[in-house]
DODREN-263811 format. One record per residue (C-alpha): residue in three letters; chain; x, y, z. Coordinates in nm, 2 decimals. Last residue first. Example, Ala and Ser with C-alpha at 12.3 -4.5 7.8 and 13.67 -1.06 7.14 Angstrom:
// residues 2
<atom ser A <1.37 -0.11 0.71>>;
<atom ala A <1.23 -0.45 0.78>>;
// end
This chain:
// residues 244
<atom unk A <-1.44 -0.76 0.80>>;
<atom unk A <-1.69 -0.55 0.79>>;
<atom unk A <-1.99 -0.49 0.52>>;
<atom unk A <-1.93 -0.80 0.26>>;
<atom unk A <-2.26 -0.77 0.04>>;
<atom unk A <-2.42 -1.05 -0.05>>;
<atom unk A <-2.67 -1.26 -0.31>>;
<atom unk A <-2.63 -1.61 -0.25>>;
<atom unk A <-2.69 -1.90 -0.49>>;
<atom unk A <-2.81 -2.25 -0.57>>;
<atom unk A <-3.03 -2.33 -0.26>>;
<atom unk A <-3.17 -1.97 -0.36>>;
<atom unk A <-3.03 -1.69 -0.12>>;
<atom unk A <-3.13 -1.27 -0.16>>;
<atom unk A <-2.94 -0.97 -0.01>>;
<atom unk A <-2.75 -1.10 0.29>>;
<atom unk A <-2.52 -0.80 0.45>>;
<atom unk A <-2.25 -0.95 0.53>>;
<atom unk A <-2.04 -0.93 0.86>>;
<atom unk A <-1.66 -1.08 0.95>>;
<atom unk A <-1.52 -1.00 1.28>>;
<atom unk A <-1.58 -1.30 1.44>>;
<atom unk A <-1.88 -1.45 1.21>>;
<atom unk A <-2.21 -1.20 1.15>>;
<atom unk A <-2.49 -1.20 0.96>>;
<atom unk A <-2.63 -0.88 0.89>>;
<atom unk A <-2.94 -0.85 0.95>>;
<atom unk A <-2.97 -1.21 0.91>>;
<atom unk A <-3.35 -1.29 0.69>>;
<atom unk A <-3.22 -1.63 0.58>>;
<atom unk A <-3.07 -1.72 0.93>>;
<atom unk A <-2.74 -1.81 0.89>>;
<atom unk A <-2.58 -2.18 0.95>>;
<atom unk A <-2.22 -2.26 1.00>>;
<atom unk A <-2.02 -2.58 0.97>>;
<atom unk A <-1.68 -2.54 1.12>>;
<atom unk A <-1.36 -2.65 0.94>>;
<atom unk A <-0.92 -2.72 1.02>>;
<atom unk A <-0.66 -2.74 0.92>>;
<atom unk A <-0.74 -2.72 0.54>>;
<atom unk A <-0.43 -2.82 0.30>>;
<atom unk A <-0.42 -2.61 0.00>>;
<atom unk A <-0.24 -2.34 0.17>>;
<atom unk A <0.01 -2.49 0.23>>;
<atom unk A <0.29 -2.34 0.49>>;
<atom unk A <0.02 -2.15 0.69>>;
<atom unk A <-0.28 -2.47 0.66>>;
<atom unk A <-0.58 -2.35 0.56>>;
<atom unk A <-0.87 -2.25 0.77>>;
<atom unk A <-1.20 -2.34 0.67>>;
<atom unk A <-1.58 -2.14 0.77>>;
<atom unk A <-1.85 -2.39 0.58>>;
<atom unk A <-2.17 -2.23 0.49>>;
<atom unk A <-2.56 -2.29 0.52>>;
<atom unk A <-2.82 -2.08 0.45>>;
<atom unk A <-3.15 -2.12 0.71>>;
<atom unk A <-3.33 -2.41 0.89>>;
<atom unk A <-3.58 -2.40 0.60>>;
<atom unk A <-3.32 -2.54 0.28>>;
<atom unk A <-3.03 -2.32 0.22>>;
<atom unk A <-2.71 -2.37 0.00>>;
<atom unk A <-2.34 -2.47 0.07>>;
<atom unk A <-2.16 -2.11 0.03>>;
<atom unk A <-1.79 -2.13 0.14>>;
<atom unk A <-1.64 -1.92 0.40>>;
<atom unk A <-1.26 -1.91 0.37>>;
<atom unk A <-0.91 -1.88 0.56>>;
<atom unk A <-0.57 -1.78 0.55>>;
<atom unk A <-0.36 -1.66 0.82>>;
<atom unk A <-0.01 -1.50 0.89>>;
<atom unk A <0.15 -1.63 0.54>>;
<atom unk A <0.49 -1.47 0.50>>;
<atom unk A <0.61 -1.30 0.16>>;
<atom unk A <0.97 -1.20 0.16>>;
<atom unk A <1.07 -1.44 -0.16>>;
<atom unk A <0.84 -1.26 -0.35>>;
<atom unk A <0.98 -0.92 -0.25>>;
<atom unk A <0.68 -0.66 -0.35>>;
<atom unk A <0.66 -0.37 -0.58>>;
<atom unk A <0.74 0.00 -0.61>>;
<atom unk A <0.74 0.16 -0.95>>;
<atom unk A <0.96 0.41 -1.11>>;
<atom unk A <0.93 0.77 -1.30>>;
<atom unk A <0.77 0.99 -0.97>>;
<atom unk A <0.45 1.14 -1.08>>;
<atom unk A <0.34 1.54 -1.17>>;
<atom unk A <0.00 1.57 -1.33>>;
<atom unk A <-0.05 1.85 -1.11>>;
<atom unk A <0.27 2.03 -1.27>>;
<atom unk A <0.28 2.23 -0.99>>;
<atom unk A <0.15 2.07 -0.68>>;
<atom unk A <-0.07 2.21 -0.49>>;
<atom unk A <-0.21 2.23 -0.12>>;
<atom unk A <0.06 2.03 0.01>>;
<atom unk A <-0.05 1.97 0.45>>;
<atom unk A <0.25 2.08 0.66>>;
<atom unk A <0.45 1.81 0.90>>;
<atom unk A <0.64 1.96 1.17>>;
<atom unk A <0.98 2.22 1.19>>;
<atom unk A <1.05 2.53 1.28>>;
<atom unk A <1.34 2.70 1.49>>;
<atom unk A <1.59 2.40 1.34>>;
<atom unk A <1.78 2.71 1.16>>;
<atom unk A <1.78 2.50 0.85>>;
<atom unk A <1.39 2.44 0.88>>;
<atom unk A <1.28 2.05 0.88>>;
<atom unk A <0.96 2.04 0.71>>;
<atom unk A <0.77 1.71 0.64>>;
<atom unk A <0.50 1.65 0.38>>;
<atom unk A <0.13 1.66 0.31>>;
<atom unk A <-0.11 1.55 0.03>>;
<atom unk A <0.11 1.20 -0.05>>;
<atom unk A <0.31 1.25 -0.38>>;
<atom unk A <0.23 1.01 -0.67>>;
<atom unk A <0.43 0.71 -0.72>>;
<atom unk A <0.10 0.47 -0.72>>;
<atom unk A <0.22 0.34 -0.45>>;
<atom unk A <0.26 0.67 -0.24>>;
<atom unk A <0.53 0.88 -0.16>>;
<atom unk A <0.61 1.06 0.14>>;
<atom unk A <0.87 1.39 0.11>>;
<atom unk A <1.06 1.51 0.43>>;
<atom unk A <1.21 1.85 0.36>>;
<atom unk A <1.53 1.91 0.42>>;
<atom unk A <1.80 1.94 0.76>>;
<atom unk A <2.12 1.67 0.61>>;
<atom unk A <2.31 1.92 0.60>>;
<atom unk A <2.44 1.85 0.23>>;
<atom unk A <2.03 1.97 0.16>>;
<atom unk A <2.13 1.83 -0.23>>;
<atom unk A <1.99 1.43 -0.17>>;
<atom unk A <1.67 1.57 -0.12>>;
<atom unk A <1.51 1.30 0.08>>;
<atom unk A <1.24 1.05 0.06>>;
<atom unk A <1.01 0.86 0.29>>;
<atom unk A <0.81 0.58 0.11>>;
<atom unk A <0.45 0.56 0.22>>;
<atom unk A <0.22 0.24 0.37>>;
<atom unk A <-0.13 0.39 0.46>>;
<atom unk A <-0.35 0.32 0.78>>;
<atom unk A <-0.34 0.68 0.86>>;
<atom unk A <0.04 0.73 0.82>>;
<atom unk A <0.31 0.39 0.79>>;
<atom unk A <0.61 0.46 0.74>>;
<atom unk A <0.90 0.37 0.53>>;
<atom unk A <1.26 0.46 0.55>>;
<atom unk A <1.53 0.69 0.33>>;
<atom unk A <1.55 0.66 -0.02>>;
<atom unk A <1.72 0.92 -0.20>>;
<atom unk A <1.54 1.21 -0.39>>;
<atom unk A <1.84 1.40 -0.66>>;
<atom unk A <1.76 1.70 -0.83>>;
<atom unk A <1.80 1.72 -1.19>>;
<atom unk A <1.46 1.94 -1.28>>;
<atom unk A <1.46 2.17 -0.99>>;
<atom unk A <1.27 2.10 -0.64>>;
<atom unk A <1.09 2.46 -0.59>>;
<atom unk A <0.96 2.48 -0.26>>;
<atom unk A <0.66 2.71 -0.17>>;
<atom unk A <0.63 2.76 0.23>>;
<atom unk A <0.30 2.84 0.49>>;
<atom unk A <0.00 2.72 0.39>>;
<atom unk A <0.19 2.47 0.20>>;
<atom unk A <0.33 2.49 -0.18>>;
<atom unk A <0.51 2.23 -0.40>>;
<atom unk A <0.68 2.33 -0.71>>;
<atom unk A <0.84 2.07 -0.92>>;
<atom unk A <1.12 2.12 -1.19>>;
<atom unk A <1.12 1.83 -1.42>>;
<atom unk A <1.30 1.52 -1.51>>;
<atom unk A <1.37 1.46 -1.16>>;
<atom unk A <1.63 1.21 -1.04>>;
<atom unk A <1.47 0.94 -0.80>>;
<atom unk A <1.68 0.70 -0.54>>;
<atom unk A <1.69 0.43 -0.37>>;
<atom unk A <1.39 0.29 -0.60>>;
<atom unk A <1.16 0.07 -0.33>>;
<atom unk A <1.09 -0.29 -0.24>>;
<atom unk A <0.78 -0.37 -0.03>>;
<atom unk A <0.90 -0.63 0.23>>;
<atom unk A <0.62 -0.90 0.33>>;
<atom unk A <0.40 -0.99 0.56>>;
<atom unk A <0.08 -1.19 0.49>>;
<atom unk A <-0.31 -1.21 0.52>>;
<atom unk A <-0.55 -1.46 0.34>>;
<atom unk A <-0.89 -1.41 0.31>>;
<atom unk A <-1.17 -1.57 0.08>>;
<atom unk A <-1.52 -1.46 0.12>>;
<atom unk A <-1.84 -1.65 -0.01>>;
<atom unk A <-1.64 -1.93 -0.18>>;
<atom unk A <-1.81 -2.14 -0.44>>;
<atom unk A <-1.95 -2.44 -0.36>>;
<atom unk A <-2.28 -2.33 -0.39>>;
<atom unk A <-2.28 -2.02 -0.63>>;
<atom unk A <-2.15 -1.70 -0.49>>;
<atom unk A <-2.28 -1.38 -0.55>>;
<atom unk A <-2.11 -0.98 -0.52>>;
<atom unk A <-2.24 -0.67 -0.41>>;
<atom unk A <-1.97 -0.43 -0.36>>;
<atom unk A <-1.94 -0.26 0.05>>;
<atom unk A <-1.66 -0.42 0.10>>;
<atom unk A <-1.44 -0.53 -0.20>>;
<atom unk A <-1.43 -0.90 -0.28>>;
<atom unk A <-1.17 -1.18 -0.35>>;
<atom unk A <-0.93 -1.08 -0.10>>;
<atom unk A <-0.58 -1.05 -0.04>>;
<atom unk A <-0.42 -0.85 0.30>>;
<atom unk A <-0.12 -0.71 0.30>>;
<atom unk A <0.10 -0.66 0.64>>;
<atom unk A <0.43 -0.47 0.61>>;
<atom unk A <0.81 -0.60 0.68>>;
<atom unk A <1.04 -0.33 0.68>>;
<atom unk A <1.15 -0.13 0.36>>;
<atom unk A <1.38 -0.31 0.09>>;
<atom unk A <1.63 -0.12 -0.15>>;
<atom unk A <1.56 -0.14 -0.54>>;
<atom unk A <1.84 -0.05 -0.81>>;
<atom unk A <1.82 0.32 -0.95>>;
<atom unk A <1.78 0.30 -1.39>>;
<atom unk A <2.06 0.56 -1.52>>;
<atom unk A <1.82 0.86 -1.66>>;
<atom unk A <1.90 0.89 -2.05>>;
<atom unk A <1.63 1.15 -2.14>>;
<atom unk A <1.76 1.41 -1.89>>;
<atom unk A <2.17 1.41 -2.00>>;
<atom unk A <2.37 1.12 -2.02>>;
<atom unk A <2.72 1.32 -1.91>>;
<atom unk A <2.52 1.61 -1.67>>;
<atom unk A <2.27 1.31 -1.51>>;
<atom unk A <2.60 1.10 -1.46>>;
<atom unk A <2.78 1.36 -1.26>>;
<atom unk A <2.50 1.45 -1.05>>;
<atom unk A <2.46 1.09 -0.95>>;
<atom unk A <2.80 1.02 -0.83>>;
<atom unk A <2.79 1.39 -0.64>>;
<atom unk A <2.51 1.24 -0.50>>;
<atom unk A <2.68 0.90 -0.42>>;
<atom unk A <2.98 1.11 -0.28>>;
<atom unk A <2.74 1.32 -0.07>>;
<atom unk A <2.59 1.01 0.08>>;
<atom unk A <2.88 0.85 0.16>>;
<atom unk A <3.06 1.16 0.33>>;
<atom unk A <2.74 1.17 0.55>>;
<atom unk A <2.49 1.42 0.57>>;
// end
């Protein structure tokens, strides 16, 4: 570990023993890498309806840089037990911010126990919703064993990290962003309009194709995109967004 990060522990130790466990100093936010989000307005596999005119799916899909507490202080002793190790973190320890990464399609924050001066502890993953992911990291002191090791319990179970991740505004980049709008259905089928929108403005389309599904699809597909059609009126359809 280096001399900077054992003075900034040795910072935070000293201000946990003066302000004491209810008065925890509030840790300024680092940035991760650039991640990709994607916003829609429906859940796959949920039912949902559009009106005509309305938008069937809307997609839009970004980077941005997820912003993180540097560091945690505990306000509580945690015990974490493997199949193979029980660690005991004690109330007061330190957890500084180390990297992101992304495991089975999900975006964690790596921390460290600020106390291991050699710089050879545990690996600990948090997830956005500050709980603890279901496996960690070990990195023995001898350096004879080491791997990742699935938590089989956390003690307390309601345990959560005080703080909150969140997103960089000014970080966001628009990838792509388009839409399928519902137009109706007469006897050739339901009709829809697929639009991209412009990167920089999203209210400007760049760019439309006219589309037409056969009422009794199964499902319809578009490039990647596939709903499941449920019922259509020239007013509304009934859908389920299966793949996207």
């Amino acid at each position: 570990m280096t001399k900077k990060t054992v003075f900034f522990s040795l910072l935070l130790l000293a201000q946990v023993c003066c302000i004491g466990p209810s008065s925890v100093p509030t840790a300024r936010l680092v940035s991760g890498k650039p991640e990709p989000f994607v916003q829609t307005n429906y859940t796959k596999g949920v039912p949902r309806t559009a009106l005509a005119g309305e938008a069937i799916v809307t997609h839009e899909e970004y980077l941005a840089q997820r912003q993180f507490p540097n560091y945690f202080i505990l306000n509580r002793q945690i015990v974490i037990q493997t199949a193979k190790h029980t660690f005991a973190i004690p109330h007061g320890h330190v957890l500084t911010f180390l990297d992101t990464i992304e495991i089975n399609g999900e975006n964690l924050a790596i921390y460290l126990d600020a106390h291991d001066n050699d710089g050879s502890g545990e690996m600990y993953y948090v997830k956005p919703d500050m709980e603890l992911a279901n496996f960690m990291y070990v990195r023995s002191h001898t350096g004879d064993e080491k791997g990742m090791e699935k938590i089989q319990a956390v003690s307390p179970k309601s345990f959560k990290f005080k703080g909150r991740f969140q997103i960089d505004p000014a970080s966001k980049k628009r990838v792509k962003a388009y839409d399928l709008l519902f137009v109706g259905q007469d006897d050739q089928g339901i009709h829809a309009t697929y639009r991209e929108h412009d990167l920089a403005d999203p209210a400007r389309v760049t760019s439309t194709r006219d589309l037409t599904m056969p009422a009794d699809a199964d499902p319809f597909r578009y490039g990647t995109l596939a709903l499941q059609i449920h019922r259509c009126s020239g007013r509304a359809l009934d859908y389920t967004v299966i793949a996207d």
